[in-house]
C-alpha positions in Angstrom: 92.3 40.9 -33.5 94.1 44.4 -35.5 96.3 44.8 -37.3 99.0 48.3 -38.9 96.1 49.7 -40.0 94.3 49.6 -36.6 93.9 52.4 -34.2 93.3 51.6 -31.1 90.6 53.9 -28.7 88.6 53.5 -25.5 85.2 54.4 -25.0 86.3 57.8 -24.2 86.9 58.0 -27.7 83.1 58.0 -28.5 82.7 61.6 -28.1 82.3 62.3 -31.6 79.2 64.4 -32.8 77.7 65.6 -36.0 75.2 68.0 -35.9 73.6 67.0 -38.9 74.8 63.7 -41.4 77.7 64.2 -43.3 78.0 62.1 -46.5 81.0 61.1 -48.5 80.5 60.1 -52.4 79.0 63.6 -53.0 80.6 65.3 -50.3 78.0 67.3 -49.4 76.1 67.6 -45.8 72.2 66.7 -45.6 70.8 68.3 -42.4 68.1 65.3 -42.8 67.2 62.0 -43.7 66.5 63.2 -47.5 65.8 60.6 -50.8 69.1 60.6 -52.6 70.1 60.9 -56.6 73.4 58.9 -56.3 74.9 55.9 -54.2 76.0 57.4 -50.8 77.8 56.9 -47.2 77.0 58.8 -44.5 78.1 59.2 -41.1 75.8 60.6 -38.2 74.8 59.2 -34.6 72.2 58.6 -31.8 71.3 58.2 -28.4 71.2 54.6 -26.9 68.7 54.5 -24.5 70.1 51.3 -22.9 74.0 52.8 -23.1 72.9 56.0 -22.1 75.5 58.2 -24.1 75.4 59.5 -28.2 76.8 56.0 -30.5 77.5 56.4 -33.8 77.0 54.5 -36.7 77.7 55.1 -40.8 75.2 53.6 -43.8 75.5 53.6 -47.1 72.7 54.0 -48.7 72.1 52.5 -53.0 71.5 54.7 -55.1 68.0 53.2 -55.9 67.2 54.2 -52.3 64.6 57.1 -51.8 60.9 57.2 -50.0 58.9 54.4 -52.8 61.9 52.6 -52.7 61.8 50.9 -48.6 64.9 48.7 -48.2 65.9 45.6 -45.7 69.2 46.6 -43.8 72.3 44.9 -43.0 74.3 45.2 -40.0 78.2 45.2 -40.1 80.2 44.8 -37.0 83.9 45.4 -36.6 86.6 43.4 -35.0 88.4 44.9 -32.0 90.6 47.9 -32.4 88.8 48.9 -34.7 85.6 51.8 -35.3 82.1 52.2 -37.3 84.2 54.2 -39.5 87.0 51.3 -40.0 84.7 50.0 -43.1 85.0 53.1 -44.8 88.9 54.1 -44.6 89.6 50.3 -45.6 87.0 49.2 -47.9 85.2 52.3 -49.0 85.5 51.2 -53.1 84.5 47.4 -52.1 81.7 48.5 -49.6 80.4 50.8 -52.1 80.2 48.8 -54.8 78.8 45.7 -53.4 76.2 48.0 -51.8 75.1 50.1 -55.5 74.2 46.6 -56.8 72.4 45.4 -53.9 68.5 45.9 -52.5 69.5 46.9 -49.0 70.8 50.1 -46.9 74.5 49.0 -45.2 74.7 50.0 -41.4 78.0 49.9 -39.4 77.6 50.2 -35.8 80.0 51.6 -33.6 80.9 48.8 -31.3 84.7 49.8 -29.2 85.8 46.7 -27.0 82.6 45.5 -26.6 82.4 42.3 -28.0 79.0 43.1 -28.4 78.6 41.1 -25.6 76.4 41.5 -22.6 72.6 42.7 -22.2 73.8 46.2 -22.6 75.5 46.0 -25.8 74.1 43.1 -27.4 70.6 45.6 -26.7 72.4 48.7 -28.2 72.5 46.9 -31.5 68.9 44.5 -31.5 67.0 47.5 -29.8 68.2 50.7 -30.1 70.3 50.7 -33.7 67.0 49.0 -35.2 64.6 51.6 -33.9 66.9 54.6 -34.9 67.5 52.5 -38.7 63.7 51.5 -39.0 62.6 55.1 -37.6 64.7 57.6 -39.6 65.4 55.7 -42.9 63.4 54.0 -45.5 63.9 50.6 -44.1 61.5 47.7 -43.8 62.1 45.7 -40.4 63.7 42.8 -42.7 67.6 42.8 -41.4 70.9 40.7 -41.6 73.6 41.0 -39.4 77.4 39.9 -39.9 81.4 41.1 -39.1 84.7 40.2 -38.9 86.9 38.9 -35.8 85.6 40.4 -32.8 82.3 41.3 -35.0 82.1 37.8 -36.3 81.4 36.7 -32.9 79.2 39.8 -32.3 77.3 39.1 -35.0 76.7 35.1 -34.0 76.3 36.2 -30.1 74.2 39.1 -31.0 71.5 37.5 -33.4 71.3 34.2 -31.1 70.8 35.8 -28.1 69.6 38.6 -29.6 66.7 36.6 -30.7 65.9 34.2 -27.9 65.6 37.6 -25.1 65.2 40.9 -27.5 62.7 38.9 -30.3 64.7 40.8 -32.4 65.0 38.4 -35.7 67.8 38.5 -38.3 67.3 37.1 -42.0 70.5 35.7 -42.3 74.1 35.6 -40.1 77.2 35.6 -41.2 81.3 35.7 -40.0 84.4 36.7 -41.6 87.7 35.2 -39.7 84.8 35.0 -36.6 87.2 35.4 -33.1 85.5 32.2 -31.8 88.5 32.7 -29.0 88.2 31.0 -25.5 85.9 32.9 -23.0 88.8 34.3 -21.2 90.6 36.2 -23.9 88.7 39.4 -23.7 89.2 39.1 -19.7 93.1 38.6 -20.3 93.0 41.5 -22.9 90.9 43.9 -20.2 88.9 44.7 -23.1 85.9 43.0 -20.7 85.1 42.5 -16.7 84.7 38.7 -17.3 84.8 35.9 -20.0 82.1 35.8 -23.0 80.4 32.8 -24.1 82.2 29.8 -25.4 82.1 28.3 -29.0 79.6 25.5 -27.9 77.3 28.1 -26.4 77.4 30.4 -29.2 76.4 27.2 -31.0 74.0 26.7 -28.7 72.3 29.7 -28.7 72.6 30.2 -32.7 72.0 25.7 -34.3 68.2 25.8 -33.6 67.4 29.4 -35.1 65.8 29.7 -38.9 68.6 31.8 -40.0 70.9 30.4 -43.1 74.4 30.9 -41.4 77.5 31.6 -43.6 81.3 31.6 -41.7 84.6 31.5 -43.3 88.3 32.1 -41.9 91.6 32.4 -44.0 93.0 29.0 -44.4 96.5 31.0 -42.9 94.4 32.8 -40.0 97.3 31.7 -38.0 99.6 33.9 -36.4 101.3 35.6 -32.9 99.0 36.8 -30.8 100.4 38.7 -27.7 101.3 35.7 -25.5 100.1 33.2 -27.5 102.3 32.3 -30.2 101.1 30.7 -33.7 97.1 31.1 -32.5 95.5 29.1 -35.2 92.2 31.2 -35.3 90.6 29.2 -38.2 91.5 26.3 -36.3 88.9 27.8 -33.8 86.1 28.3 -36.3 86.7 24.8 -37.5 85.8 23.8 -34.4 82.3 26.1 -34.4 81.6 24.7 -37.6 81.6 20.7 -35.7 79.5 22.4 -32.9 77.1 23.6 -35.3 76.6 20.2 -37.4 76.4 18.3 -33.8 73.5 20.3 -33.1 71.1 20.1 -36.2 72.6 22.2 -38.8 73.3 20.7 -42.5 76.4 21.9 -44.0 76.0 23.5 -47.8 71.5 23.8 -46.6 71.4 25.9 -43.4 75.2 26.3 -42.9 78.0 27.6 -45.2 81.3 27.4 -44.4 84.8 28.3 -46.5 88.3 28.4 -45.6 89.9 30.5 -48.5 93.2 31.6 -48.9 93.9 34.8 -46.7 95.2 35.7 -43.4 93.7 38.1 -40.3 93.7 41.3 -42.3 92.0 43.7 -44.8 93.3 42.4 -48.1 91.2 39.1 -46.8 88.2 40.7 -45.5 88.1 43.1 -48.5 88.4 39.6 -50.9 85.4 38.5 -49.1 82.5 41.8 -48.9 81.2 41.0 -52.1 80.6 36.9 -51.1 79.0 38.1 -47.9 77.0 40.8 -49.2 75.3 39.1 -51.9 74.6 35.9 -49.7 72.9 38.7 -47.0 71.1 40.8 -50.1 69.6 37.3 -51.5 68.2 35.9 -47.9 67.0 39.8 -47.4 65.3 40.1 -50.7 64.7 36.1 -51.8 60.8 35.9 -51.4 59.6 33.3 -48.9 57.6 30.4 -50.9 56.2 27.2 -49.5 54.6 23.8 -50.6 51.8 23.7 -48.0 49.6 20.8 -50.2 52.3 17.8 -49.2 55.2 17.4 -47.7 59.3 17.5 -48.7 58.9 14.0 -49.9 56.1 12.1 -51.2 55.4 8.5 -52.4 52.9 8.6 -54.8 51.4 4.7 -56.3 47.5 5.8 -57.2 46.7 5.7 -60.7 47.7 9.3 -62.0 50.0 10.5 -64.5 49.9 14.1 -62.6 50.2 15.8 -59.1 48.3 19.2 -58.1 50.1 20.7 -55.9 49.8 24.5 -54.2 51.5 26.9 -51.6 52.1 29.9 -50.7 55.0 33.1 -51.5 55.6 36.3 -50.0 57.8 39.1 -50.6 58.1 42.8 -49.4 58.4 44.1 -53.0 55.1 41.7 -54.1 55.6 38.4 -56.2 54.8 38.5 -60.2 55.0 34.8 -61.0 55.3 31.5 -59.6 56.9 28.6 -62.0 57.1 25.2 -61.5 59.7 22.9 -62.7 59.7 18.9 -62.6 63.0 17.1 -63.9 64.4 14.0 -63.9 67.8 13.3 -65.8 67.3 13.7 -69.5 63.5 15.0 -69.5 62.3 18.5 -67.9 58.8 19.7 -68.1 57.6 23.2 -66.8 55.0 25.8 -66.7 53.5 28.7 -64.7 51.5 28.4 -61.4 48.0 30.2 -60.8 48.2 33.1 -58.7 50.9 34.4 -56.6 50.4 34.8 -52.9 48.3 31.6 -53.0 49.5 29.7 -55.9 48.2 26.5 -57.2 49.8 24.0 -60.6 49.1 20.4 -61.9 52.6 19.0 -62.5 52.6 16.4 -65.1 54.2 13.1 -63.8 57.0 12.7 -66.5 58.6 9.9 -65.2 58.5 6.9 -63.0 60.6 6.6 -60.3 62.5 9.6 -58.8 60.9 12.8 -59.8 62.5 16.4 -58.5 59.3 19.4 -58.5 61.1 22.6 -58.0 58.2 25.8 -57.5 60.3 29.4 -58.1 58.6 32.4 -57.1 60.2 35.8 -58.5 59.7 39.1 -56.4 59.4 42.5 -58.5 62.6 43.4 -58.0 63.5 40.3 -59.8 64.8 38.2 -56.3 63.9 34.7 -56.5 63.4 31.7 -54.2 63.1 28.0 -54.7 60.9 25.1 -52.8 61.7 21.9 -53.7 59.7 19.0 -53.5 60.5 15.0 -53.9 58.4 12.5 -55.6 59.2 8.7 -55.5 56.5 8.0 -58.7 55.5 4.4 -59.0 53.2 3.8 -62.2 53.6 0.2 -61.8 50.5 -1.1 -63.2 48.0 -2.6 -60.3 47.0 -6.3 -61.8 43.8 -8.3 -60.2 43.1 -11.5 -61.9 38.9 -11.7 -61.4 37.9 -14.9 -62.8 39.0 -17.5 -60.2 38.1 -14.7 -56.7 38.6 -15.9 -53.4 41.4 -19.1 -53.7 45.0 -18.8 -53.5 45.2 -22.1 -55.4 42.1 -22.8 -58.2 41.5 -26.6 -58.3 40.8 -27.7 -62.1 40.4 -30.8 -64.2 40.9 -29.3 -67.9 43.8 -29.1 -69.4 43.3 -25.6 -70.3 42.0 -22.2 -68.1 40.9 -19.5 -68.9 42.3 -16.4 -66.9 41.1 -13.0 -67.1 41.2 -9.6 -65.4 42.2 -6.0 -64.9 45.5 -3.8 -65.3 45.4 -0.7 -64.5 48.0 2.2 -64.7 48.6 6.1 -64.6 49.7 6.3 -68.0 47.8 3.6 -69.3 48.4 -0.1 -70.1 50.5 -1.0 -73.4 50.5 -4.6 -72.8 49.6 -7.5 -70.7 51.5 -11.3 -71.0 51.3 -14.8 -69.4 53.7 -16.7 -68.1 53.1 -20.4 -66.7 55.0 -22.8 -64.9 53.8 -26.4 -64.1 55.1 -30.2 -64.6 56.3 -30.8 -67.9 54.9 -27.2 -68.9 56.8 -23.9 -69.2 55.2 -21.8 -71.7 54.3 -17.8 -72.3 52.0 -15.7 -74.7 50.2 -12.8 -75.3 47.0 -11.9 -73.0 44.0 -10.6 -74.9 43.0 -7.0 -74.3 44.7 -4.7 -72.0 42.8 -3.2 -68.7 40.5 -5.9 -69.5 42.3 -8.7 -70.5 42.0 -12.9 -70.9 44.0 -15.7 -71.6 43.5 -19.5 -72.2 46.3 -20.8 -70.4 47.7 -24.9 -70.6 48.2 -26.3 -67.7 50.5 -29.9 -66.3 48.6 -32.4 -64.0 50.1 -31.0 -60.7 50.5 -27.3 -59.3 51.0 -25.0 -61.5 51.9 -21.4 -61.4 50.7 -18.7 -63.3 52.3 -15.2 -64.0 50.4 -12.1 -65.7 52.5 -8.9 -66.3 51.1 -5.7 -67.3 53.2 -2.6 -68.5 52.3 0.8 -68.8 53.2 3.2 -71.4 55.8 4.5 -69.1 57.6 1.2 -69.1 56.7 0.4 -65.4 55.8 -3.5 -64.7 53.5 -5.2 -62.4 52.1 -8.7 -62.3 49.8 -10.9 -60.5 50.3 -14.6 -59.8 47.6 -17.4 -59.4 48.5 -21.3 -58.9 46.1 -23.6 -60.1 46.1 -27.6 -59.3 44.5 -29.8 -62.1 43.7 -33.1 -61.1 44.0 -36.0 -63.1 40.9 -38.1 -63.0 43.1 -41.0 -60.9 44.5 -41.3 -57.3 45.4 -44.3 -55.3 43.0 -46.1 -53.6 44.1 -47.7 -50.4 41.8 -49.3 -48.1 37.5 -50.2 -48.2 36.3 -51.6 -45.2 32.0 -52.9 -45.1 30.3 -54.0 -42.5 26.3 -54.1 -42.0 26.4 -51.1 -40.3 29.9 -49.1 -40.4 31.6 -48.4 -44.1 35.5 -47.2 -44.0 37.2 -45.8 -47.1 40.8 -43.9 -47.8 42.6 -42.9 -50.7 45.8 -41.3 -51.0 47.3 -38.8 -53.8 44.0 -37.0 -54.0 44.5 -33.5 -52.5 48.3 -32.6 -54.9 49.3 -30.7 -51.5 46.1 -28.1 -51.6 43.9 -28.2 -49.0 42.1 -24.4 -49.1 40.4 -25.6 -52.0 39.1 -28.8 -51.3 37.2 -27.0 -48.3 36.8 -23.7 -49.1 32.8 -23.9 -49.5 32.6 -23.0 -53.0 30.5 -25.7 -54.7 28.9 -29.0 -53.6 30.9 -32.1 -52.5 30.6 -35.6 -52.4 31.6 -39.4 -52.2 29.7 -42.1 -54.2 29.9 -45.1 -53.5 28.1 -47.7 -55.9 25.1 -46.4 -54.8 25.4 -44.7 -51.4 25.8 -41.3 -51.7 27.5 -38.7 -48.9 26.9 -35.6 -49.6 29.1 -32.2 -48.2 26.2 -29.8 -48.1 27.6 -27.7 -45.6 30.8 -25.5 -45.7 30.8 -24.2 -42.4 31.0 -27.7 -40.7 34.6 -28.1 -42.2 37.0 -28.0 -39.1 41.0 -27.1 -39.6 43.7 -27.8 -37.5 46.8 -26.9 -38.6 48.2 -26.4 -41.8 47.3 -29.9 -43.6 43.8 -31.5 -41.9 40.6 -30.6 -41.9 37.4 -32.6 -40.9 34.3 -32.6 -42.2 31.6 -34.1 -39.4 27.8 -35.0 -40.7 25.1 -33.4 -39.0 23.9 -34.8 -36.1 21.7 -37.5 -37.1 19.3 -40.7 -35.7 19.8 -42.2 -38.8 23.7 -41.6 -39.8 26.8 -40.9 -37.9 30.5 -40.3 -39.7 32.7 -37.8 -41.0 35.1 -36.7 -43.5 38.9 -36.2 -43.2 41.4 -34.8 -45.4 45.4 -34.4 -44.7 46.5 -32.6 -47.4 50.3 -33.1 -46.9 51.7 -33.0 -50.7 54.2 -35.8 -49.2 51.3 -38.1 -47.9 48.0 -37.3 -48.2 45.3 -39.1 -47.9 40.9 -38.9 -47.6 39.0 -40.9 -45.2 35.4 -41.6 -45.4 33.9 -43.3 -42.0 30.1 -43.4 -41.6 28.5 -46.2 -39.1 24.5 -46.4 -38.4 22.9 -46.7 -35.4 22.2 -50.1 -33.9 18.5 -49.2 -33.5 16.7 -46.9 -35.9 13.7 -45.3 -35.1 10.6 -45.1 -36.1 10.0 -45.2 -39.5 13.1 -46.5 -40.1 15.4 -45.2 -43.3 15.9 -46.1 -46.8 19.6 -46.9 -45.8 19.5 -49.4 -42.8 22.4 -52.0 -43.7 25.7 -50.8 -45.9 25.9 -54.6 -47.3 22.7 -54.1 -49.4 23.8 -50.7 -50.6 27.2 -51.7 -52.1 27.2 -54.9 -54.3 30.5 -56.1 -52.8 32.9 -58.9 -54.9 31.7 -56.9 -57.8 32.7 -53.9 -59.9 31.8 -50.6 -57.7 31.9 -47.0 -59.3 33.7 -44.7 -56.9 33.4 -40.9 -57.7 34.6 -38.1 -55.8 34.3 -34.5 -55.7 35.5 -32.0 -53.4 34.8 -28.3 -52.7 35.7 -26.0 -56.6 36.5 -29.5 -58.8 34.5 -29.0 -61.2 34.5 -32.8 -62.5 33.9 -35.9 -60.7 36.6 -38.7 -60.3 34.8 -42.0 -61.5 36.4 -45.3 -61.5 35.4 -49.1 -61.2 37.1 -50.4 -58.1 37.8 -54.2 -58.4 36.6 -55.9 -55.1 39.0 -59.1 -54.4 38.7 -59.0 -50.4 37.3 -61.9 -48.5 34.7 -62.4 -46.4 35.8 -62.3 -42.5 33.5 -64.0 -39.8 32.4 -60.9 -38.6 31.5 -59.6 -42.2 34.3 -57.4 -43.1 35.1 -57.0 -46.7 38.3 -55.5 -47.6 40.0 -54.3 -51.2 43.5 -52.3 -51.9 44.0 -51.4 -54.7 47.1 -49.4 -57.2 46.5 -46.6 -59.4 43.2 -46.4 -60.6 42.2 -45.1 -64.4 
């Protein structure tokens, strides 16, 4: 992990003191941690508590740095055979640059063989390098940490383990050409007393943290190293990157990864300073800002044409404004939130469909950050036909309906149409009104099907559908049966398939017959069972017994009437006490019908042409009936 330009050196090499800070851009000496005119880097050192011994460390320093000007620092670690003060003889132009345009102090840890591995180490940099930083500089506790090679893996190891055992938290992570080697490199180089952690553990210990994580080797990171010929080091961080996405994180959302052009050595690293320093400077400086009202994604269908919505944002430097932005493709609409640390907007609901709300809060210093929020907006109108409530299928006898209602609709209703569908009818037109609306709609003898569509102004469509049955004033008449005291009727092609209807309870019933009358007075004594029947049984009675049955099968229904009296009536005794005096029998009988919502009667002379049986039994069957 060196290469020419390396030096190698032990820790015995560590000995190096300054008795004050010495500084090269300037080159001048402060004795003191003193608010610079121009862009600097400085050298100086400290005591590790946990390593016991002076470690030193370098920090450049922007020129906008100074006492009213607190920064967030990021932490650079070097790859092995290499010092705090590698940074500075390779990269001193690139560092320095990067750093002038950038909101945050540089440091650069000294870090020898270490790997930064280890409770000591890994320590040194979470406990005792941020104390000294946070202490004697103008630096807010916001921090970043990244490297190269063996600091690539520092960097990774330190800030999730660093994190789980020191609750020392880092903004952002990143890795140039990370030496994600196997655990027993380090051992075989004698740079450690025992193997470090493996690629799946550093995964481990960094998937589940908050931190956005950026890595990137040289595609040609391949090369001879000692023993181990053609060592395909970005081979290795491939293989992180697989680790990482197994356990949680999202490639190009909470992981960045690049395999440039560029081998193990400066010319790559220095290529990629300014990538990593600005992706560190905008996590450091970006101000945090949330959409606390909803959530990430939110299906909205009430009637509304706009969304309030509200959060929160944050940001060392202070926020000045909060924007929103709402955007489908082809149509943007935006505007400016009301306050800052608590924010609040109404977002106009441009669009059906697909909506994107984007809410951008921009820090003093001019950093921004973006919460996004997704909208699946449905302004499909809501449609309730009102004038036939409560029946999925209206019985009728006119050959024309009336059918009205509501539409209603975020943006408003434009239009409203109907559509029907019936025997020998297929027809559409214009409804009258719009959220109140009515049609007069033609209907076929037979089920038919009605369709009403409303649009909003926004184009969306919604309909409601009613089937109505009319009835023809005819069905089939099949069997009378008379006796003194028990009367039988059925009829066929009477119910169209519709049985709800017919006993639904929603307006008298009845069967005349010449001129006995049974009357269906009482909804609740209709009994289903199953799909097609249903029985109606009278009352419990001294004077009458009998019942009502429909099957309402559309291939073969049928209505039965069967009533018998008692054999002895009691006291007084009824006006009906013998069937045969009720109905004139051999002669032209009226026969009307009515069941549950028809609102006309079926009324027909039935031709009588049975014969008398010995035991008094009149019978008739007859075909269609006008």
């Amino acid at each position: 992990m060196t290469d020419a330009n390396g030096a190698a050196r032990g820790v015995c090499d560590l000995r190096r003191r300054w008795s004050g800070v010495r500084a090269w851009g300037l080159g001048v000496v402060v004795a003191g941690c003193l608010p610079l005119s121009a862009a600097q880097w400085l050298a100086t050192n400290f005591w590790s508590v946990t390593l016991g011994q002076m470690m030193p460390y370098e920090i450049v320093l922007p020129d906008s740095y100074g006492p009213s000007n607190r920064m967030p620092v990021l932490y650079m670690l070097h790859g092995r055979n290499y010092h705090d003060y590698s940074w500075r003889l390779n990269a001193f132009q690139t560092i320095t640059n990067a750093a002038n345009r950038r909101h945050m102090l540089v440091v650069f840890p000294e870090g020898d063989l270490s790997w930064y591995f280890g409770t000591y180490w890994r320590r040194y940099i979470t406990l005792d390098l941020t104390r000294q930083i946070e202490s004697n500089w103008y630096a807010t506790a916001a921090r970043s940490i990244g490297g190269f090679s063996m600091g690539g893996y520092g960097a990774l190891y330190v800030a999730g383990i660093g994190q789980a055992y020191d609750h020392t938290s880092y903004r952002s992570v990143s890795s140039m050409s990370g030496a994600f080697v196997e655990p027993n490199i380090p051992e075989y180089f004698g740079d450690l007393g025992g193997p470090v952690l493996s690629r799946a553990d550093i995964a481990d210990a960094t998937a589940a943290r908050a931190f956005p994580l950026l890595i990137d080797c040289g595609n040609e990171d391949i090369y001879d190293f000692f023993s181990i010929p053609l060592y395909n080091l970005a081979g290795k961080n491939d293989i992180l990157r697989d680790d990482l996405l197994k356990r949680g994180r999202v490639l190009w959302q909470t992981l960045w990864y690049y395999r440039p052009a560029g081998g193990h050595n400066w010319a790559y690293w220095i290529s990629r300073i300014p990538v990593h320093f600005g992706f560190h400077d905008n996590a450091l400086n970006a101000p945090d800002v949330a959409i606390t009202s909803h959530a990430a994604v939110v299906t909205i269908t009430t009637a509304t044409n706009q969304i309030s919505i509200a959060g929160t944002a944050a940001s060392d430097a202070g926020i000045s404004t909060v924007t929103w932005r709402v955007s489908v493709p082809g149509r943007v609409a935006d505007g400016v939130a009301s306050g800052t640390l608590a924010w609040s907007a109404t977002v106009p609901l441009i669009s059906t469909g697909k909506l994107y709300i984007a809410v951008t809060a921009l820090s003093a210093l001019a950093y921004s950050n973006t919460a996004w929020m997704k909208i699946y907006y449905s302004d499909q109108p809501d449609v309730v036909i009102t004038s036939q409530p409560g029946m999925d299928v209206a019985i009728v006898t006119d050959a024309l309906v009336r059918v009205a209602g509501t539409a209603l609709a975020s943006s408003g209703i434009s239009s409203v149409t109907w559509r029907v569908q019936g025997p020998g009818v297929t027809l559409a037109g214009d409804a009258t009104g719009t959220a109140a609306w009515y049609a007069d709609v033609p209907l076929g003898i037979g089920k038919n099907t009605v369709t009403i569509t409303a649009r909003s102004f926004l184009g969306a469509g919604g309909t409601a559908v009613k089937s109505f049955t009319r009835r023809a004033i005819s069905f089939r008449l099949r069997t009378v049966r008379a006796k003194a005291r028990a009367l039988y009727l059925k009829t066929s092609d009477i119910t169209h398939g519709e049985l709800a209807g017919l006993t639904n309870g929603m307006g008298g019933g009845f069967v005349l017959l010449d001129s006995y009358m049974f009357a269906l007075d009482n909804a609740a004594l209709w009994k289903r069972s199953g799909a097609w029947n249903a029985r109606y049984r009278l009352p419990k009675s001294k004077y009458l017994n009998g019942y009502l049955q429909i099957n309402g099968n559309p291939r073969g229904d049928w209505l039965v009437l069967n009533l018998t009296l008692p054999r002895k009536f009691p006291e007084p005794q009824p006006a009906l006490s013998n069937f045969l005096e009720q109905i004139a029998l051999g002669t032209n009988v009226p026969l009307s019908i009515q069941l549950g919502p028809c609102d006309g009667t079926t009324n027909v002379i039935l031709q009588l042409r049975g014969t008398k049986q010995p035991w008094g039994l009149f019978q008739a069957k007859g075909a269609w009936l006008q």
